[in-house]
Every structure is written in structure tokens, then in C-alpha cells.
C-alpha positions in Angstrom: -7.0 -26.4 -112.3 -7.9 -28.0 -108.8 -10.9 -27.5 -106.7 -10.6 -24.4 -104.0 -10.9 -27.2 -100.9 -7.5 -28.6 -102.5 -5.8 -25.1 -101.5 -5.4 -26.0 -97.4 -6.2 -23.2 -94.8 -3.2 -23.7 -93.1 -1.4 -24.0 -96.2 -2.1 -20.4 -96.4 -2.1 -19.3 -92.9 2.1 -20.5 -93.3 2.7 -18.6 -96.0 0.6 -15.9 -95.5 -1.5 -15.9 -97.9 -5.0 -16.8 -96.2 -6.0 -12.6 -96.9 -6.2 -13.6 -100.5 -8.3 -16.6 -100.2 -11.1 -15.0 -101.3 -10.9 -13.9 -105.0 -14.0 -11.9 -105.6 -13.3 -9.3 -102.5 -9.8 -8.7 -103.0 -10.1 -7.6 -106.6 -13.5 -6.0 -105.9 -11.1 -4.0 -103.1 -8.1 -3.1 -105.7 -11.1 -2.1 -108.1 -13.2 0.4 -106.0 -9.3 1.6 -105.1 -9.1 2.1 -108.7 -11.7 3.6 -109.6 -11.2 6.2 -106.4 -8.0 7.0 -107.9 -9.2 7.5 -111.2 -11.8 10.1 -109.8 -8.9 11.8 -107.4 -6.5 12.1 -110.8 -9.2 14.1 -113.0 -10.6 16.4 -110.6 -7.2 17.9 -110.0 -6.1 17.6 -113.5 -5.9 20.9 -113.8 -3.6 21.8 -111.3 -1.3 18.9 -112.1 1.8 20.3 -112.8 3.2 16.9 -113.9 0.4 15.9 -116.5 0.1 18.4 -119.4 -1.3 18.0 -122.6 0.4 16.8 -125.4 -0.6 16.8 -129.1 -3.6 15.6 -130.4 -5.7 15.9 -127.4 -3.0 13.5 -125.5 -1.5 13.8 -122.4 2.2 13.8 -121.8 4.3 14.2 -118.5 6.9 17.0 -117.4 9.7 15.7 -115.6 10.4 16.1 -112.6 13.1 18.4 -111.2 15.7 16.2 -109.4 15.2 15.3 -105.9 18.6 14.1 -105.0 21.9 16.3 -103.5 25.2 15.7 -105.1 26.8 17.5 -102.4 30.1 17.1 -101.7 29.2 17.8 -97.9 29.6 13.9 -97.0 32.4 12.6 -99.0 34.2 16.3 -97.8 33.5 15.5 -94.3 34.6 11.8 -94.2 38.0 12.6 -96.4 38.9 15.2 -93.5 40.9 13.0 -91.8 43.6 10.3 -93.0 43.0 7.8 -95.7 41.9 4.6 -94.8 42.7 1.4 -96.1 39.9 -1.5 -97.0 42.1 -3.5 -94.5 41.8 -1.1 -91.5 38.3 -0.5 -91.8 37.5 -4.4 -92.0 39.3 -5.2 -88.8 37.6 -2.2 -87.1 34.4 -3.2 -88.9 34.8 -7.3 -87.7 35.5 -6.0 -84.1 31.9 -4.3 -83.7 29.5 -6.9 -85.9 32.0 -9.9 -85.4 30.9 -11.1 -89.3 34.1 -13.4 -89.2 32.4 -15.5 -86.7 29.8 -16.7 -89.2 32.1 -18.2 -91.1 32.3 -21.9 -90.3 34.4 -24.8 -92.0 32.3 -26.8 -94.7 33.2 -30.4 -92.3 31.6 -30.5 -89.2 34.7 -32.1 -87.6 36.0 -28.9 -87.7 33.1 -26.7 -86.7 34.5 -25.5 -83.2 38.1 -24.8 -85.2 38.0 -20.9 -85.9 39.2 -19.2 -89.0 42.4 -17.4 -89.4 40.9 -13.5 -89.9 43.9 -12.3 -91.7 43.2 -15.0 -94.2 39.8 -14.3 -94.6 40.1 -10.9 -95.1 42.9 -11.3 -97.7 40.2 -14.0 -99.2 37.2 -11.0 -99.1 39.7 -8.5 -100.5 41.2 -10.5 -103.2 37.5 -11.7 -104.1 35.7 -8.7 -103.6 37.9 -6.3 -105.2 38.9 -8.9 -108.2 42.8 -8.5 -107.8 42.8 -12.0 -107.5 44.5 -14.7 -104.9 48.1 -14.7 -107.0 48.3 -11.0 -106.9 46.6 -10.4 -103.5 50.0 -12.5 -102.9 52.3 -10.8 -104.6 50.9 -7.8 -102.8 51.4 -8.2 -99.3 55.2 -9.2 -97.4 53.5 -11.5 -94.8 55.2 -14.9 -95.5 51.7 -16.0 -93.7 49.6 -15.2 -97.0 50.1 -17.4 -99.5 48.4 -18.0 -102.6 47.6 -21.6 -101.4 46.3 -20.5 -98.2 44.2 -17.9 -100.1 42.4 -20.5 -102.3 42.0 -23.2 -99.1 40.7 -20.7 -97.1 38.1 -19.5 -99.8 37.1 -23.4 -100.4 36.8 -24.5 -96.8 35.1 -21.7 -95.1 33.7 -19.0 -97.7 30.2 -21.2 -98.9 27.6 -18.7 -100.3 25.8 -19.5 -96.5 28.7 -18.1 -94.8 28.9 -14.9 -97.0 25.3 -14.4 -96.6 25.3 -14.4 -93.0 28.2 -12.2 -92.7 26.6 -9.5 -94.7 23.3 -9.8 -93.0 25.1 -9.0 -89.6 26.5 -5.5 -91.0 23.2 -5.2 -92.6 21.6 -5.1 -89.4 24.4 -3.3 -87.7 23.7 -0.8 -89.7 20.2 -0.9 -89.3 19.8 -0.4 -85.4 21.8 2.7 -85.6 20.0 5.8 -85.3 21.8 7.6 -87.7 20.3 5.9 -90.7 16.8 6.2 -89.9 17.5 10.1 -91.0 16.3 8.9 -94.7 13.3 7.2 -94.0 10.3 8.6 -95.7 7.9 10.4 -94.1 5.4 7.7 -93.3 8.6 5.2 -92.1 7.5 2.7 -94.3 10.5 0.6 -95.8 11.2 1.3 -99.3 14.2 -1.0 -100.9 15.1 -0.8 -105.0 17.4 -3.1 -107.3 19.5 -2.3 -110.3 21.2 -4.8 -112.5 25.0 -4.1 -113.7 26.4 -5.7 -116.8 29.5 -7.6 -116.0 31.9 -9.5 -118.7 32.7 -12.7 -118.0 36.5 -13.3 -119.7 35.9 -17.3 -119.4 34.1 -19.9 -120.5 31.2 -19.7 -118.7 27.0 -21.6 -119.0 25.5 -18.6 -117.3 27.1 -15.9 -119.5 26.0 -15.1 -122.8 26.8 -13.0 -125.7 25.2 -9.2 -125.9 26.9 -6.7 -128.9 24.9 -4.3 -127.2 26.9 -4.6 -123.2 29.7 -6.8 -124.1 30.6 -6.2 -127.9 32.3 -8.7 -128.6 32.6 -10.6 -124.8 30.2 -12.8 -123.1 28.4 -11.4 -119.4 25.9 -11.4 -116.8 23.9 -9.6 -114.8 24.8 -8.6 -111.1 21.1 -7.8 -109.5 22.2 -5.4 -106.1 19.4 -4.7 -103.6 19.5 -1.7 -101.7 17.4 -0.3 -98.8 16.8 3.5 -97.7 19.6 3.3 -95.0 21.7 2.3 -98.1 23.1 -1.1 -97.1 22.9 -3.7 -99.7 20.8 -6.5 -98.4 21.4 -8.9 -101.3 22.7 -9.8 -104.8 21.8 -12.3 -107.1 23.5 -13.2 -110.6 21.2 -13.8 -114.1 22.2 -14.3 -117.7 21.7 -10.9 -119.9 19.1 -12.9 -122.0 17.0 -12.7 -118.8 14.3 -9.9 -117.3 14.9 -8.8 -114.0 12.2 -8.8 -112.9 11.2 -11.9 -111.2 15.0 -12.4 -110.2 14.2 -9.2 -108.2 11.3 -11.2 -106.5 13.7 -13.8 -105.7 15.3 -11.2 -103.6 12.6 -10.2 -102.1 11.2 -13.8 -100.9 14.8 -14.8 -99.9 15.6 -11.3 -97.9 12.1 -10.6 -96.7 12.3 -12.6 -93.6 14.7 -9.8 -92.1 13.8 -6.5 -94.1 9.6 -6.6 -95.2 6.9 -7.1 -91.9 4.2 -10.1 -92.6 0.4 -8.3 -93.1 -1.3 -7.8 -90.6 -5.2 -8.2 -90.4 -6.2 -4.5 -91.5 -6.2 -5.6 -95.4 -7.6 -2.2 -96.4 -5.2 -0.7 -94.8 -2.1 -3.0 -95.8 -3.9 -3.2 -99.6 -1.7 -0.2 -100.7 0.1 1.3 -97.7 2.7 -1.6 -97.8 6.7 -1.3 -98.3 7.6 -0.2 -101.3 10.2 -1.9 -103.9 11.2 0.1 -107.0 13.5 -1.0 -110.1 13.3 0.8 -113.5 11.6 -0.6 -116.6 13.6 -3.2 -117.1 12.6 -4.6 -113.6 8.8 -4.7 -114.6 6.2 -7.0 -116.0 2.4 -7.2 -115.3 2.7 -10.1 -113.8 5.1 -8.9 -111.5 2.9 -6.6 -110.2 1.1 -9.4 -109.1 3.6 -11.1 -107.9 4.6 -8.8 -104.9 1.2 -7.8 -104.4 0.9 -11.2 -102.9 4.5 -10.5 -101.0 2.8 -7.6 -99.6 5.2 -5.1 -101.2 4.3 -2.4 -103.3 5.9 -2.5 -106.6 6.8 1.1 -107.5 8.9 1.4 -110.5 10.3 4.1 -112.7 8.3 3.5 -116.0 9.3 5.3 -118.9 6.8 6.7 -121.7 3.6 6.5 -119.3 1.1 8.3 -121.9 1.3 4.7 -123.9 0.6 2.6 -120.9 -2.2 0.7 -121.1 -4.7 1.5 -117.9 -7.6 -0.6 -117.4 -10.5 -0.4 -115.5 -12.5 -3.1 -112.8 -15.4 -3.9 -114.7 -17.8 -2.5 -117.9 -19.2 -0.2 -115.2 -15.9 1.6 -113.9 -14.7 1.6 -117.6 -18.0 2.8 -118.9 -17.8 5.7 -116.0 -14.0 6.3 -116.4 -13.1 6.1 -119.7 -14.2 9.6 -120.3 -11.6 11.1 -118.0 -8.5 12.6 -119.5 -5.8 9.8 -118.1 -8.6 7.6 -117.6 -9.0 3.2 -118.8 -9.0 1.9 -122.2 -10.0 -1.6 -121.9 -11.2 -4.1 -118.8 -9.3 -7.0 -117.4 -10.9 -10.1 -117.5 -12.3 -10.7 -113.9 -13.5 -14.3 -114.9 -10.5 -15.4 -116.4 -8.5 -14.4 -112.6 -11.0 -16.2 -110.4 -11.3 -19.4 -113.0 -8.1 -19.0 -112.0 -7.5 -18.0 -108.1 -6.4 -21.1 -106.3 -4.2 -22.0 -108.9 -2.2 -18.2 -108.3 -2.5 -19.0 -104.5 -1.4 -22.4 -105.0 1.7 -20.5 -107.1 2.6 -18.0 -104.7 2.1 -20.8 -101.7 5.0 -22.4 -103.7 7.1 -19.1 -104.2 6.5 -17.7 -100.8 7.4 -20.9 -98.9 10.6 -21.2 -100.7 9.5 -24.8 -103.0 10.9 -23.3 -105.8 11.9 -19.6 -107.4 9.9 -17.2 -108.7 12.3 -17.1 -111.4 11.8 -20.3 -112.9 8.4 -20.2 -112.4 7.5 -16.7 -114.3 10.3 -17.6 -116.9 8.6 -21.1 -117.7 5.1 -19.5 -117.6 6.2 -16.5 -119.6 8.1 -18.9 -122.1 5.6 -20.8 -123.3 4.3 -20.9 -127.3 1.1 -20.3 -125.6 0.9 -18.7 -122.5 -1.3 -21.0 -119.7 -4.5 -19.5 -118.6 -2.6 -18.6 -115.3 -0.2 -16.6 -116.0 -2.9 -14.9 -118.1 -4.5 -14.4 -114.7 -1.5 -13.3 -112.9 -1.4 -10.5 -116.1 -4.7 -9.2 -115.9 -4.3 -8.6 -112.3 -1.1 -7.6 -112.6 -2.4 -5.0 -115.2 -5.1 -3.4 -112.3 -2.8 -2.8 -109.5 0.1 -1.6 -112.1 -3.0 0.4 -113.2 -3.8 1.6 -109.4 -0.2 2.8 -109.5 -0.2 5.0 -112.4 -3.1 6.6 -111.6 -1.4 7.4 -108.0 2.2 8.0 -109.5 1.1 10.5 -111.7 -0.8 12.6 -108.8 1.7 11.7 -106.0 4.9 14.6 -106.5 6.5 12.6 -103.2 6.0 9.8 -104.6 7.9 10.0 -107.8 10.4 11.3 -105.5 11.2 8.7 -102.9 11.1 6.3 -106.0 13.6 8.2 -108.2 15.7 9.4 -104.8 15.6 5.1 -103.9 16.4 4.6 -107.7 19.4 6.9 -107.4 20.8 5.1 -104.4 20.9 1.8 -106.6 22.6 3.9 -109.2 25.1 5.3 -107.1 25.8 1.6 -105.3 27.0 0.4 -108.8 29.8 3.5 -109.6 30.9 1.9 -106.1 30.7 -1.2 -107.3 32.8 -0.4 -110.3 35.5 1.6 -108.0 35.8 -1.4 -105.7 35.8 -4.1 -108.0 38.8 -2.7 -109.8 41.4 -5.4 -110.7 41.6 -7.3 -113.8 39.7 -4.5 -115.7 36.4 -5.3 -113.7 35.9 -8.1 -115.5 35.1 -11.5 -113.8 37.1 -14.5 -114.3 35.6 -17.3 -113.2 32.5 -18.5 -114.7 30.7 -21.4 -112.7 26.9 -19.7 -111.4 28.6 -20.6 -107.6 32.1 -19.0 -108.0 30.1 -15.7 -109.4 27.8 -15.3 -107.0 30.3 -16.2 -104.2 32.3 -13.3 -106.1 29.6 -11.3 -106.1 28.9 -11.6 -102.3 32.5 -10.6 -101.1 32.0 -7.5 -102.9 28.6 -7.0 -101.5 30.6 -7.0 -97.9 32.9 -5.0 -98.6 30.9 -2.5 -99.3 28.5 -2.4 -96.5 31.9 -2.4 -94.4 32.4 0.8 -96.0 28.6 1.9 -95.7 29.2 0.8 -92.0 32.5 2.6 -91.1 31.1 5.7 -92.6 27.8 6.2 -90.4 30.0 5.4 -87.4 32.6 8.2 -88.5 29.5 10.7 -89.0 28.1 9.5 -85.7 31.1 10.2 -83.6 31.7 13.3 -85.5 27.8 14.2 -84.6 28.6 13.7 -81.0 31.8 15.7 -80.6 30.1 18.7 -81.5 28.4 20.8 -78.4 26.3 23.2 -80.1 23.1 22.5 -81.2 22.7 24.3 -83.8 26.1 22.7 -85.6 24.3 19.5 -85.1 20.9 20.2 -86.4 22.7 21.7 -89.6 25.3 19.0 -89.9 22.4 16.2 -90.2 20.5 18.1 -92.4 23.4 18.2 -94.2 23.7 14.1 -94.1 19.7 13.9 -95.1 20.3 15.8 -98.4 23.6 13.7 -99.4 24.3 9.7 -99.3 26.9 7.4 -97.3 27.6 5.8 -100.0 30.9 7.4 -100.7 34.1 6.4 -100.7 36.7 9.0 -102.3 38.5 9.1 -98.2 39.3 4.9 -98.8 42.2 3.8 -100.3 41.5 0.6 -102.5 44.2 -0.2 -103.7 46.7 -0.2 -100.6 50.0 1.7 -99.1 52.9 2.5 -100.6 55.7 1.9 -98.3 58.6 5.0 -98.8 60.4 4.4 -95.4 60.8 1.1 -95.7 64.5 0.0 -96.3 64.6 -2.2 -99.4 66.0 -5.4 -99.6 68.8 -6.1 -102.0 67.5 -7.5 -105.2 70.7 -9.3 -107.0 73.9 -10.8 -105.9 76.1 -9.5 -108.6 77.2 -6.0 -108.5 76.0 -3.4 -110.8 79.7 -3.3 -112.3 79.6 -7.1 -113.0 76.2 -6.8 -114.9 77.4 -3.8 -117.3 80.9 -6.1 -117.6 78.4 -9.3 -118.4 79.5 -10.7 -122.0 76.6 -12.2 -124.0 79.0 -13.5 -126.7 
């Protein structure tokens, strides 16, 4: 514990966090939020279609009916033309965002020497789509691409920096195009999700581990893929099985947030709960999460399963005195004096998270791990526990808001059945194992499909503006709203076949001389 003059102003005026310097108001904020919540809930119990009672005087929830289009209108409309090849598409792709100028050599000697882009799209190819460098190789007749050449190129130029800044060009390609902004929500505000994907590692590997359960009898990891409402993935990270999610996903969030979340402003009521949203499912959630991204001013809006056994909790003896009667109403009271005891040490927590001194991942995991669990992340819990609390009580009331979530949720969902149809060679399963060569893996894969996210809104977009009626156009982009660009049935992953091509002769002997060959 340190004294609150330890915890510098301008500590927290750089990272952002001076709005939470004082304790008392901002929980005394969430709380009367809370409570308001609570009251809204109950009144319209009644006509909640979602909340219906259960046995024993319980509550249970209906689900809801699926808010997502699986129509084929998009992948139909992008497959009308000629097949494309992953190749094609990256040259056209590299000629509009330029990615393959972020790549720079790892010597500074050779900083203004440029990279061979046929090499490093054989190298994003071969990574990304796990054929391999020897068979990328064996694959293509240019005497230029050799299986050397493949693993130089990938050692001297493609660092995890480079890959980074390659994807966040597309990324933001993407993102000052029109056409995307037809799937923001309503109220414009950004809402990004992250699923994880159980990969098998098939070598010896210290961040893979062993899992019956996803690997049978193989070793894995998890591939965390971040994905925002104009469905380009933003980042990826790589965690063991063993591990939660969750606070790799806020390791996302501080490294990416720079370029996709806008800081608070000074209306705090305002910014309290109308921030952007980030969803996961369960197994992206803790309490202290919830915390966690408070203080990142994002709104953590997860898909929770079995809500009827959540634990809600109440401000104070007063709010739980006056809402515990409700029908979804609080149990129990956080411990208020336990979270200021504790304040600047959270603020002195997040200072360190938000300004990048260390992960949010090794911090919550060595809280979290702990025989007994330090009065601080007790803290971040119990505060955690109100504004997850605050959410329930809205999620349960809010029909478009358990849709964007579930609609953002299926976007993640969809991004990893094209992750599995991209990443294709060796059975999809990785094969190296250094944390570095994975995540490097991981990123090439991560480009290529924002190249294809890319190339697909530019298709629909020149398709959009070839047609000269006005109704045709107002029907086509509803048609876009409903569906996803994240398809690729009209992409050709695994190359051409070459029928017209006159083949070389193979052997020197005639056919004669072989069936005349005498093995004894």
C-alpha cells in the first residue's frame, strides 16, 4: 500500500487515468447507475420477453432468435466473376496500401535496400497458409524462389514489427472506406470482439501444452484473433491452453487501442457506460476483467452463459436493502472499503498496464495465482463484480444489445472457419514451436486475411458504382448489411493448375528401354 500523494497527477494525466483519481465518486457513480438499472429492469419485467420465470420462483432467459444472415448474397456476388488466386489479390492489395514498404531489413546498413516483393509474398503465403518454405518451393517454376531465399527473406525482413505494421496499413485501408461503415451500430460507437482457436503444435514446444480435451493426444495453443465491426482483424496474440483469455484479450486491447478505441474525454457520466464496446464469450471473462477495461475505457460486453446463477450485487446495505426484493434483483454487497483501502494501488496497476511497463497478462495471472489472493486484486474483484453487475442488469433489458454482441461474436466465429480454410497445409497444424516463430506465423495469416477482407469491399464497391439505378443500389447494400465480407469461397488457396502448359520431358531413357530394364 502507498500513500495517495505517491500516485503523481501527471502520472495519470499520461495514461489517462486522472478521471479515476478519485475513488469514492466513481464507484458512488457506477452505484447510483446500478441501482437505476435495477429499478429500469423490474418495472418492465413484465413485458420482458427475454426474462421469464423458471421453477421455483426463479427466473430463467429465452434465447434469442438469431440476429445474423447466412445469406449467400455476398459470397454469390463476389464468386460471379473468375477465381482469384491469394497471389493476384496480394499484388493488387500491396499496390493500393503499399504494406510491403513496412517491411525493413533487421541491420540498419541495409535500411534504404528494399525487399524483393515476390519473395515476400512467397514468404506470407508459405507462412500464412502453413504449406511451408520447402513446398512453397516445390510449388512454383520460378528458378528465383528458392527454399533458401524463402527462409533468408523471412529472417532478415519479416520481425513481428514489420508484420504488425503491414497489417495495421490494410487495417486502416479498410477502415476509411465508406463501405464498411454500413455495419456500424446505430449509435456509431466501435464495438471489436476476440475468440481464441485451439491450434496443435506437432513439435517440441515451452508454450504448448497438453489438453485430452482439444488436442487428444497432441500438445497446442491458443491463437487469440481480434476483430472489429468492419471485420478486419486488428491483432492476434498466442497463449498456452492452460491459460484464461481473458486478460490476454486486454493485452490486445492496450497494444491496439492507440489506433482503434478514442481516449475519454471529460464528460465522465457520459463516457461512464456509453464507451466502445469489446465482447468475447465466457471463457474471455473474469470480474476482474471487468475492471480491467473499465479503466481502458471499453465496455466489456460478453456473451455469458447461465445468467440466472450470476451473482449481482448491489452498492451499498441501502441499494441492496432497497433492491433485493426485485425479481432479478442483488444478493450480496461488494466491499466498498476494501476498493478504496485499495484505489491507488489499482491506479498505480492500471498506470503500469496502460503505459505499456508490463502486460496485463502477467499481472492478473500472478495476482490471480496466488495461494492467497492480495487485497488488490480482491479490490479489482469486487469492482469488477458492480460494473459486471451494471451489465447484466442492462443485457437482460437491452434486445439490441444482445444482438450487436452475439452478431460481433459471430464475426469472430466466422473469422476462425477462415482461418482454418486458409491455413490449410500440413493438416493445420503448426510446426514450429518457439512463442516468436508462432506468433510471427500467426501474423502472416492475420494479413492474408485482411488482404482478402480488403479485396472484397473494393470488388463490392466498384460493383456498387457500376450500377445506375438507385433502387438496385439501395437493395444491393442492404443486401451487404445483412451478410459478412468475410467470405472467401470465389479465392483459390491453393493455386493454378497449368493444363496448356507443354511439359517438360522427365527421363532420358525411352519408355521401351525401362520395360527392357533387367533387375537380375
Amino acid at each position: 500500500m502507498f500513500n495517495r500523494t505517491v500516485v503523481k497527477q501527471d502520472i495519470l494525466f499520461s495514461t489517462n487515468l486522472i478521471h479515476f483519481f478519485d475513488g469514492k465518486s466513481v464507484l458512488q457513480r457506477i452505484g447510483k447507475k446500478l441501482t437505476e438499472s435495477y429499478r429500469q429492469l423490474n418495472n418492465n419485467i413484465d413485458h420482458n420477453t427475454f426474462v421469464i420465470p423458471g421453477s421455483n420462483g426463479q427466473w430463467k432467459t429465452k434465447k434469442d432468435d438469431p440476429d445474423y444472415s447466412a445469406s449467400e448474397f455476398i459470397p454469390k456476388l463476389l464468386s460471379g466473376g473468375k477465381s482469384m488466386t491469394l497471389y493476384e489479390i496480394m499484388r493488387e492489395i500491396d499496390d493500393y496500401t503499399e504494406f510491403s514498404t513496412f517491411f525493413k531489413h533487421f541491420q540498419t546498413k541495409h535500411s534504404k535496400k528494399n525487399i524483393d516483393n515476390k519473395l515476400l509474398y512467397a514468404v506470407l503465403m508459405s507462412l500464412g497458409t502453413n504449406i511451408g518454405h520447402n513446398d512453397m518451393d516445390k510449388a512454383t517454376n520460378s528458378k528465383h524462389i528458392t527454399t533458401k531465399k524463402l527462409r533468408d527473406t523471412e529472417k532478415l525482413w519479416l520481425s513481428e514489427s514489420n508484420l504488425e505494421k503491414a497489417n495495421a496499413a490494410i487495417v486502416n485501408f479498410i477502415q476509411n472506406l465508406p463501405l464498411p461503415t454500413i455495419y456500424n451500430d446505430h449509435n456509431d460507437l466501435l464495438h471489436t470482439s476476440s475468440d481464441g482457436k485451439k491450434l496443435v503444435v506437432a513439435v517440441d514446444s515451452l508454450l504448448a501444452n497438453y489438453s485430452y480435451k482439444y488436442y487428444g493426444k497432441e500438445q497446442g495453443v491458443t491463437v487469440n484473433s481480434f476483430v472489429d465491426t468492419s471485420q478486419s482483424f486488428f491483432h492476434v496474440n498466442v497463449l498456452t491452453s492452460s491459460d484464461r483469455e481473458a486478460a490476454y484479450m486486454m493485452d490486445g486491447i492496450v497494444k491496439t487501442k492507440a489506433n482503434h478505441f478514442n481516449e475519454r474525454n471529460d464528460d465522465i457520466d457520459d463516457q461512464l457506460f456509453g464507451n466502445p464496446k469489446h465482447s468475447t464469450d465466457t471463457h474471455g471473462y473474469t470480474d476482474a476483467i471487468f475492471a480491467g477495461l473499465h479503466f481502458l475505457d471499453v465496455s466489456f460486453a460478453p456473451r455469458l452463459t447461465d445468467l440466472p446463477n450470476r451473482a449481482l450485487f448491489a452498492y451499498d446495505s441501502k441499494s441492496l436493502l432497497k433492491n433485493s426484493n426485485y425479481k432479478v434483483g442483488p444478493r450480496q454487497q461488494i466491499n466498498r472499503k476494501l476498493i478504496l483501502e485499495n484505489w491507488d494501488d489499482i491506479l498505480r496497476l492500471m498506470a503500469t498496464i496502460k503505459s505499456g511497463k508490463q502486460s496485463a497478462s502477467l499481472i492478473f495471472r500472478r495476482l490471480a495465482a496466488s495461494k492467497k489472493a492480495s487485497n488488490v486484486y480482491k479490490a479489482m474483484k469486487g469492482l469488477g463484480q458492480l460494473i459486471k453487475s451494471n451489465f447484466i442488469a442492462n443485457y437482460l433489458q437491452d434486445e439490441e444489445l444482445r444482438r450487436s454482441i452475439q452478431k460481433q461474436l459471430n464475426r469472430a466465429e466466422l473469422g476462425q472457419k477462415f482461418s482454418s480454410a486458409l491455413f490449410f497445409g500440413r493438416k493445420g497444424q503448426l510446426v514450429v514451436g518457439s512463442e516468436e516463430s508462432i506468433q510471427k506465423t500467426m501474423l502472416c495469416k492475420t494479413i492474408l486475411k485482411n488482404i482478402v477482407i480488403l479485396w472484397n469491399y473494393l470488388f463490392l464497391s466498384d460493383h456498387i458504382i457500376s450500377l445506375r439505378d438507385d433502387n438496385d443500389t439501395d437493395h444491393i447494400l442492404d443486401s451487404i448489411s445483412e451478410g459478412s465480407v468475410i467470405s472467401w469461397r470465389h479465392i483459390n488457396m491453393h493455386g493454378i493448375y497449368d493444363f496448356d502448359h507443354k511439359p517438360i520431358k522427365s527421363f532420358k531413357a525411352s519408355i521401351k528401354q525401362i520395360k527392357n530394364l533387367k533387375v537380375k
